[in-house]
C-alpha positions in Angstrom: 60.2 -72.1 14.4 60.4 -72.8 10.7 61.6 -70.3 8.2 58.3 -70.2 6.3 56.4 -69.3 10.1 59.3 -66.5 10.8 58.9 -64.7 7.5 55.0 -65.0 8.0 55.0 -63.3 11.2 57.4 -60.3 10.0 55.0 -59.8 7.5 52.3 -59.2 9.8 54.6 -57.7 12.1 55.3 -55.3 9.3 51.6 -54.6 8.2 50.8 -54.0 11.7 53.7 -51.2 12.2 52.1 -50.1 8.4 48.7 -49.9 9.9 50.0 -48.4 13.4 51.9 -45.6 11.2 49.2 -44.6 9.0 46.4 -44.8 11.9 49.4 -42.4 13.3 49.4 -40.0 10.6 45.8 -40.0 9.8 45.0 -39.1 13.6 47.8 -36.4 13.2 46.7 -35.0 10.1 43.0 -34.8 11.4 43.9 -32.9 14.5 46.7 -30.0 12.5 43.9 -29.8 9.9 40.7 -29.1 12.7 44.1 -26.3 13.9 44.7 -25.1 10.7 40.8 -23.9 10.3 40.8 -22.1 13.6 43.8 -20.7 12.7 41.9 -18.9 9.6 39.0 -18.1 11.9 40.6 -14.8 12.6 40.7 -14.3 8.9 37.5 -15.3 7.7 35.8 -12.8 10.5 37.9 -10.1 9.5 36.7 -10.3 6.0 33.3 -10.6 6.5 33.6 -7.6 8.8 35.4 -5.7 5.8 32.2 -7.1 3.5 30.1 -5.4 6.1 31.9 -2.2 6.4 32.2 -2.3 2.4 28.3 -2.5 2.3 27.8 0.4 5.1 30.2 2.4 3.1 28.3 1.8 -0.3 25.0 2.8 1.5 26.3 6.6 2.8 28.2 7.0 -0.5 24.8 6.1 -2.6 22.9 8.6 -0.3 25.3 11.8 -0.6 25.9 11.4 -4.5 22.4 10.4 -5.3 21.1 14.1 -2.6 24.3 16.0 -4.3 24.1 15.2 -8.3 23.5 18.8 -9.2 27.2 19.8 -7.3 29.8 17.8 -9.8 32.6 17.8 -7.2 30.5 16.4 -4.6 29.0 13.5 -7.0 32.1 13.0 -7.5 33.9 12.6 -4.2 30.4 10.1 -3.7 31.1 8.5 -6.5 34.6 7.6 -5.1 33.9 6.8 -2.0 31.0 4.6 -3.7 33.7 2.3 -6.1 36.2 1.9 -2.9 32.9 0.4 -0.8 32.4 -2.1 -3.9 36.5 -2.7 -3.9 36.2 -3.5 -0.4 33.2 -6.2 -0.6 34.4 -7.7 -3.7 38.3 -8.0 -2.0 36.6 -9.8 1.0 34.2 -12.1 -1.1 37.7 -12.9 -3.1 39.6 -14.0 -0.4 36.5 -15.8 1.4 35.9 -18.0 -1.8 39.8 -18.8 -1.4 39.4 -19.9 1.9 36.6 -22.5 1.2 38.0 -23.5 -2.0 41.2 -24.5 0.3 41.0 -28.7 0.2 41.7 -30.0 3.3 41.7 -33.4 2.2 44.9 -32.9 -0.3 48.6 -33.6 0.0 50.2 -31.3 2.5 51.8 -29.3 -1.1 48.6 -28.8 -2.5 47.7 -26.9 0.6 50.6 -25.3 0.6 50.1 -23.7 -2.8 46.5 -23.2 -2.3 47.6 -20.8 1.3 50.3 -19.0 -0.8 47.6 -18.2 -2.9 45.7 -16.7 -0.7 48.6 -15.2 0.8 49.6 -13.4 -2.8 46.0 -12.1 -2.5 45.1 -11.3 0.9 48.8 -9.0 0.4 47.7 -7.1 -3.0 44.0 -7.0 -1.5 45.5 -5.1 1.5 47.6 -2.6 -0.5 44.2 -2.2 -2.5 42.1 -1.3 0.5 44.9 1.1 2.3 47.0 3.1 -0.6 44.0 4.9 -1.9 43.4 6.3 1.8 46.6 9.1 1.0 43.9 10.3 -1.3 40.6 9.2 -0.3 40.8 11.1 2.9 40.1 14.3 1.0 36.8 13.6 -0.7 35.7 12.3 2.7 36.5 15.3 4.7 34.7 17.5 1.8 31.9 15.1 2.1 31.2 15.2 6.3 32.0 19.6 6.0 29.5 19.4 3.2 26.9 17.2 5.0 27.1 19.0 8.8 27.8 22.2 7.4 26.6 23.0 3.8 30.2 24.2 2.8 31.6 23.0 -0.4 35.2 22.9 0.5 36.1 22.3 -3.4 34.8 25.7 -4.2 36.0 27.4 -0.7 39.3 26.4 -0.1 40.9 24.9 -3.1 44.6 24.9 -1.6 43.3 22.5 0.8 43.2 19.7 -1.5 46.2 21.3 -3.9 48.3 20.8 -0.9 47.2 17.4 0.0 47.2 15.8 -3.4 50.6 16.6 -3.5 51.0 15.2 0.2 49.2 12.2 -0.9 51.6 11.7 -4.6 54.6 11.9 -2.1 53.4 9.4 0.5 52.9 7.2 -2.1 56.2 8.2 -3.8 57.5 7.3 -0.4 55.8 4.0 -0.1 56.7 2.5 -3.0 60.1 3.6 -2.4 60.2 2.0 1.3 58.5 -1.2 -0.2 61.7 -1.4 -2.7 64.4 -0.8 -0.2 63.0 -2.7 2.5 63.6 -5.7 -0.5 66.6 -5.5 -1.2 68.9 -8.5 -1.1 70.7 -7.1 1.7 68.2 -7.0 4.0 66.7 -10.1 4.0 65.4 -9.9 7.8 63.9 -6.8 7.4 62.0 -7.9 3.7 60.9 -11.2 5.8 59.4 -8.7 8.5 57.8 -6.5 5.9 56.2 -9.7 4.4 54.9 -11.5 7.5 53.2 -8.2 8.6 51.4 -7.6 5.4 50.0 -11.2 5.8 48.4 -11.4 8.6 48.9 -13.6 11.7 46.3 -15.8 10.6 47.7 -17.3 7.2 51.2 -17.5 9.1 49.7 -19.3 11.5 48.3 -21.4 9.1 51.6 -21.7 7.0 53.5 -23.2 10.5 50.6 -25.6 10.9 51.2 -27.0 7.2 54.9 -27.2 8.1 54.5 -29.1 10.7 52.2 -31.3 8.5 55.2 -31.8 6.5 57.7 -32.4 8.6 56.2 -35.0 10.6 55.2 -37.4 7.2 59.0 -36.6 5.9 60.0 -38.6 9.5 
């Protein structure tokens, strides 16, 4: 065989091996991707079950304040109860529009930042939706005594609500104090722990499907 003939059939030995490779990747890529959306199913039903819950909560809050305007604690408490609903839906149309915005057509990094994204979020939406609830619970119990019962627990027992605001400033006191020391440098398995809890099962599931993305196309 001539020299010119061998280095002709290397090159198409080579461009098959190129072709093999990417036909390789490409079939790869397609079936982590189709794994990396039902990994988020979990996610995108739990948000549009928060959007529904927001919009059921917005309803009973809009019916108490609007039969209760003439008491000013119980507007109130309605009122409260009304702006958490609307935090709720507007939390889970957030995080929804992050979802689809996700491109799963980009380089493996772009997907990468565009999930940490939405893990920043989904994180700082959760605190959202469950620190107010050391407080919240109190205009909600004054709302169901006032609704089955007549009784304005504002005007009847004061203390009760004294007590549990304090409750409620030290629970949060204590939260944010936990959050910090569970941080700290010298405790990195137990910050690790705090952080994969607060986001979700679904994004880390998602996270190990991108890693795998990229460690396969570094090989």
């Amino acid at each position: 065989m001539e020299l010119d003939e061998l280095k002709s059939a290397w090159q198409v030995l080579d461009q098959r091996l190129e072709t093999s490779n990417r036909l390789q990747l490409h079939a790869f890529r397609e079936g982590k991707f189709n794994q990396l959306k039902r990994r988020l199913r979990p996610l995108f039903w739990g948000q549009v079950a928060q959007m529904v819950l927001g919009v059921a909560v917005v309803s009973a809050a809009v019916a108490f304040w609007t039969a209760h305007r003439d008491e000013a604690s119980m507007l109130l408490s309605g009122l409260l109860l009304h702006a958490y609903g609307v935090a709720l839906v507007i939390t889970a149309g957030t995080t929804l529009g992050r979802m689809s915005a996700i491109d799963h057509a980009a380089p493996v990094l772009t997907l990468q930042k565009q999930l940490a994204r939405l893990r920043r979020f989904y994180i700082l939406s959760g605190m959202w939706a469950g620190l107010p609830w050391w407080f919240l619970w109190m205009p909600i119990v004054a709302m169901l005594v006032k609704s089955g019962t007549g009784v304005n627990l504002y005007a009847r027992a004061p203390m009760m609500f004294v007590i549990g605001t304090v409750l409620a400033l030290a629970g949060l006191a204590g939260t944010w104090w936990f959050g910090r020391w569970s941080r700290h440098p010298s405790r990195p398995r137990l910050a690790k722990t705090m952080q994969d809890s607060l986001s979700g099962r679904s994004v880390l599931a998602a996270q190990a499907v991108l890693d795998e993305i990229a460690a396969f196309e570094k090989d």
